[in-house]
C-alpha positions in Angstrom: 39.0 -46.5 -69.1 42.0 -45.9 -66.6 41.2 -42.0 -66.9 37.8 -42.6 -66.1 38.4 -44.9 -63.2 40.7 -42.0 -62.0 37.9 -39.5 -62.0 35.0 -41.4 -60.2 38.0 -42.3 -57.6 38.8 -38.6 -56.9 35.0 -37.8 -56.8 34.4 -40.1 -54.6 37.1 -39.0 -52.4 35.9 -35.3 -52.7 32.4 -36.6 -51.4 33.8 -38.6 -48.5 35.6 -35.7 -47.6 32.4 -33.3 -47.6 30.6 -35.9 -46.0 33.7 -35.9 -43.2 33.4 -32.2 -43.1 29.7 -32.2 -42.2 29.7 -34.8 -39.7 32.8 -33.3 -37.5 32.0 -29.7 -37.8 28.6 -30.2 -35.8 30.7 -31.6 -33.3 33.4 -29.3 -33.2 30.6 -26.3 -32.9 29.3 -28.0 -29.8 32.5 -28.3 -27.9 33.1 -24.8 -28.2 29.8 -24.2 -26.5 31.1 -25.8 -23.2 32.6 -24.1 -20.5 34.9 -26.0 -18.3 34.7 -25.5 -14.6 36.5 -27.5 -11.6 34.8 -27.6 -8.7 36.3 -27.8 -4.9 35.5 -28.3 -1.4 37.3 -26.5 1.0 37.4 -26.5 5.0 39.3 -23.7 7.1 41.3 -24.2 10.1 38.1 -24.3 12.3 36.1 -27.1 9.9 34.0 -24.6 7.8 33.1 -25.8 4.9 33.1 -23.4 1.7 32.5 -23.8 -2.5 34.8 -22.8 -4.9 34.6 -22.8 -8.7 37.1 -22.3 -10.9 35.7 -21.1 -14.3 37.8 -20.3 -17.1 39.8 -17.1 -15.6 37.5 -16.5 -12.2 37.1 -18.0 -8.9 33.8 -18.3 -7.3 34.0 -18.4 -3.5 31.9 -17.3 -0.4 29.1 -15.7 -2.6 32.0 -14.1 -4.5 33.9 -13.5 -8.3 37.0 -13.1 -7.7 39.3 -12.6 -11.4 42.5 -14.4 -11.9 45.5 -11.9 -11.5 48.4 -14.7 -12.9 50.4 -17.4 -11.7 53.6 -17.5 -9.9 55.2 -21.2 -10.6 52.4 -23.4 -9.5 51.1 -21.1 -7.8 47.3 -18.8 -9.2 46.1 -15.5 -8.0 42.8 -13.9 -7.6 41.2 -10.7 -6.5 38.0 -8.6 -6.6 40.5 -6.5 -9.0 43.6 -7.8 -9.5 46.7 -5.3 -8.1 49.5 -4.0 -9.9 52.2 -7.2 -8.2 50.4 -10.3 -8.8 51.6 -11.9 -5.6 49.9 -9.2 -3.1 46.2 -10.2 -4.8 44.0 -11.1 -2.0 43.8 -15.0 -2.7 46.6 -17.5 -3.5 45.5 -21.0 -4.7 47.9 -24.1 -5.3 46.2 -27.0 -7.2 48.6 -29.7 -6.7 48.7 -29.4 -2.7 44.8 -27.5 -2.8 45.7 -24.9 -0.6 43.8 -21.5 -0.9 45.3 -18.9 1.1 43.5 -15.1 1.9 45.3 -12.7 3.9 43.0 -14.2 6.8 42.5 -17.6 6.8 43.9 -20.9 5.0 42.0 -24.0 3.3 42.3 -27.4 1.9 40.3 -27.7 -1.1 39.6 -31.0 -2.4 38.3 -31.2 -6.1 35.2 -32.3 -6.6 
C-alpha cells in the first residue's frame, strides 16, 4: 500500500511538473521576442528639441543609427562606425546626468 501511495505521489509530481513546464515556457518564448528601448527627449543649447532611442546596442538620433562603440565609467559611446579609441567616437552620452555630447553641440536628454 505504502509503495503504491509512493508511486501515484511521484506521478503526480512528474505531471505537475510537465504541466509547470508548459505553462512557463510560452511565457518565457514571448519575452524573448521583446526588444527593449528607452526613449529620450533632448533640447540643445538654443531650445531644439531632438528624439533619441536607445535600442539594445544603437542610438537613434536626428534621422540617424548611430552603434555603440563602449563605455568609459558611466559614461556610452556612439558613432556611424565606431573608431579605433572609444572615447574620440562622435557622440558621448551620460544616463545618470542625461547629457549627450557631439563634437558640436551639447543636450539634456530627459527619458521618456
Amino acid at each position: 500500500m505504502i509503495d503504491q501511495q509512493k508511486a501515484l505521489n511521484k506521478a503526480m509530481l512528474i505531471a505537475m511538473n510537465k504541466l509547470l513546464l508548459l505553462l512557463i515556457l510560452p511565457l518565457g518564448l514571448l519575452a524573448c521576442g521583446r526588444e527593449t528601448y528607452t526613449t529620450w527627449s533632448c533640447v540643445d543649447g538654443s531650445g531644439s528639441k531632438s528624439t533619441m532611442v536607445l535600442k539594445k546596442a544603437q542610438m537613434q538620433f536626428q534621422d540617424r543609427q548611430y552603434d555603440y562603440c563602449g563605455s568609459l565609467g558611466p559614461v556610452s559611446y556612439f558613432d556611424l562606425k565606431c573608431p579605433t579609441q572609444t572615447k574620440d567616437s562622435s557622440y558621448s552620452f551620460t544616463p545618470e546626468s542625461g547629457k549627450l555630447i557631439s563634437s558640436t553641440n551639447g543636450f539634456q536628454c530627459n527619458a521618456l
